[in-house]
C-alpha positions as CSV (number, residue, x, y, z in Angstrom):
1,X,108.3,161.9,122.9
2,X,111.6,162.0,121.3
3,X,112.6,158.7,118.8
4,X,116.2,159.0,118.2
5,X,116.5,163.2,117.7
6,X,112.7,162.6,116.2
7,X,110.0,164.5,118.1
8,X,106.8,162.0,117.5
9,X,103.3,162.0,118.8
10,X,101.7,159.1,120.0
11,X,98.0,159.1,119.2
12,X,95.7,156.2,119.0
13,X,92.6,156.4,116.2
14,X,89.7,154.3,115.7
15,X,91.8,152.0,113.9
16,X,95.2,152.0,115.4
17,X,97.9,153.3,117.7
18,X,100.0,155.5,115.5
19,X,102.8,157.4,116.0
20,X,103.4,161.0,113.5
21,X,106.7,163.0,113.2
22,X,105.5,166.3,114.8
23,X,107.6,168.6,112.2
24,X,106.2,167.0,109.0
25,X,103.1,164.6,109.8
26,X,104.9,161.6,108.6
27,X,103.4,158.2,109.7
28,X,106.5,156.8,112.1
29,X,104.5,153.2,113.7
30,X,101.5,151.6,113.1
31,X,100.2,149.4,115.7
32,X,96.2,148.0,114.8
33,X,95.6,145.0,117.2
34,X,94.6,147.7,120.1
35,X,92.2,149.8,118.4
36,X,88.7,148.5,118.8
37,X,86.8,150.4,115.8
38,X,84.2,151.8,119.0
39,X,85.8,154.0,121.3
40,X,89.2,154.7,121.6
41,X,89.6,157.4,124.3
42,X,92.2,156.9,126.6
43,X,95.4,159.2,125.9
44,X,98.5,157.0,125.2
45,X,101.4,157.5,127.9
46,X,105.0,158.1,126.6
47,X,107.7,157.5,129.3
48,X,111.1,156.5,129.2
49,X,111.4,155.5,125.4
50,X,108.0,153.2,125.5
51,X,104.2,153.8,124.4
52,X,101.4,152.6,126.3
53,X,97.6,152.1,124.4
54,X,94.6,151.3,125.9
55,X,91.3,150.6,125.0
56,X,88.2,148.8,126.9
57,X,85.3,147.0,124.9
58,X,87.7,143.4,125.2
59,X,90.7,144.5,123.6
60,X,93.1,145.5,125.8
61,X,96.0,147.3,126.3
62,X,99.7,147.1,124.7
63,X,103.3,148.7,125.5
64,X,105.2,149.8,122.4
65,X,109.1,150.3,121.8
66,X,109.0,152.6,118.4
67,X,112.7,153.1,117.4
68,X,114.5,155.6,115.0
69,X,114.4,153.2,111.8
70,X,110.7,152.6,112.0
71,X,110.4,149.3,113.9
72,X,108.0,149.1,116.8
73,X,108.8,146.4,119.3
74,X,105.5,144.8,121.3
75,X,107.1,144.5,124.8
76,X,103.9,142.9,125.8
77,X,100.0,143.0,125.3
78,X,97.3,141.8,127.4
79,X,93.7,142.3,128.7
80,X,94.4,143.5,132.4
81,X,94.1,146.8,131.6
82,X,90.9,147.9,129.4
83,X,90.3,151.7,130.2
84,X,86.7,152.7,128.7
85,X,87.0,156.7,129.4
86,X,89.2,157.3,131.5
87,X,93.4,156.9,131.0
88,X,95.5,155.0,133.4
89,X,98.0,157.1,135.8
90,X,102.0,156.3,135.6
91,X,103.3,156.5,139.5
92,X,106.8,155.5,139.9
93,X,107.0,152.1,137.9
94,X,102.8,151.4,137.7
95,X,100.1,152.3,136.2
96,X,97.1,152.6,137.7
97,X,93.4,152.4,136.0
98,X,90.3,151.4,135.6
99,X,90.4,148.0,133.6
100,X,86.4,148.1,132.6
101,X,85.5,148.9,136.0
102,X,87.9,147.4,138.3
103,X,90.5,149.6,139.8
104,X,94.3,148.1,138.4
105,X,97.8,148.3,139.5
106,X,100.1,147.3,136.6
107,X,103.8,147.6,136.2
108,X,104.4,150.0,133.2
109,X,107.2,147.8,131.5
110,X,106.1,144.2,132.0
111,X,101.9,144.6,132.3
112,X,102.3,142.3,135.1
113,X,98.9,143.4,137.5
114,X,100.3,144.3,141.1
């Protein structure tokens, strides 16, 4: 995704939800409250200037704002979403996922389940 002229990658680890500058490596956000130390396996999804993180075993999922000086903005985190191994699908303005084992419909900006 691009930051501000910054092409980053979004990546989330089996402690956090990071975002790296893809030239140099460099550690651009830090988000740890989604990462459940377990099994993090869904891919993040970068659209339209936002991050979205998932991640089953209770925790939850969360929808990032990075910006070009560094600061991340939570737009919102909840539990409606928890994919275990699989990663939600972005149609139009929803996602749409597994949450444990129930099928989801959630709008990508707000998390508000359809």
């Amino acid at each position: 995704m691009d930051i501000g002229g910054t092409h980053a990658l979004a990546l989330l680890t089996g402690e956090a939800a990071i975002g790296l500058d893809a030239k140099d490596g460099a550690l651009l956000w830090r988000y740890a409250r989604v990462a459940n130390r377990t099994a993090n396996i869904a891919t993040p999804i970068a659209h339209d200037g936002y991050v979205f993180y998932s991640s089953d075993y209770g925790t939850g999922c969360v929808l990032l704002k990075p910006t070009p000086d560094g600061k991340t903005a939570e737009v919102y985190f909840n539990r409606d979403m928890r994919n275990h191994y699989t990663t939600s699908v972005l149609l139009g303005d929803y996602l749409y996922g597994f949450s444990s084992e129930i099928l989801t419909a959630m709008e990508f900006k707000t998390g508000k389940v359809a």
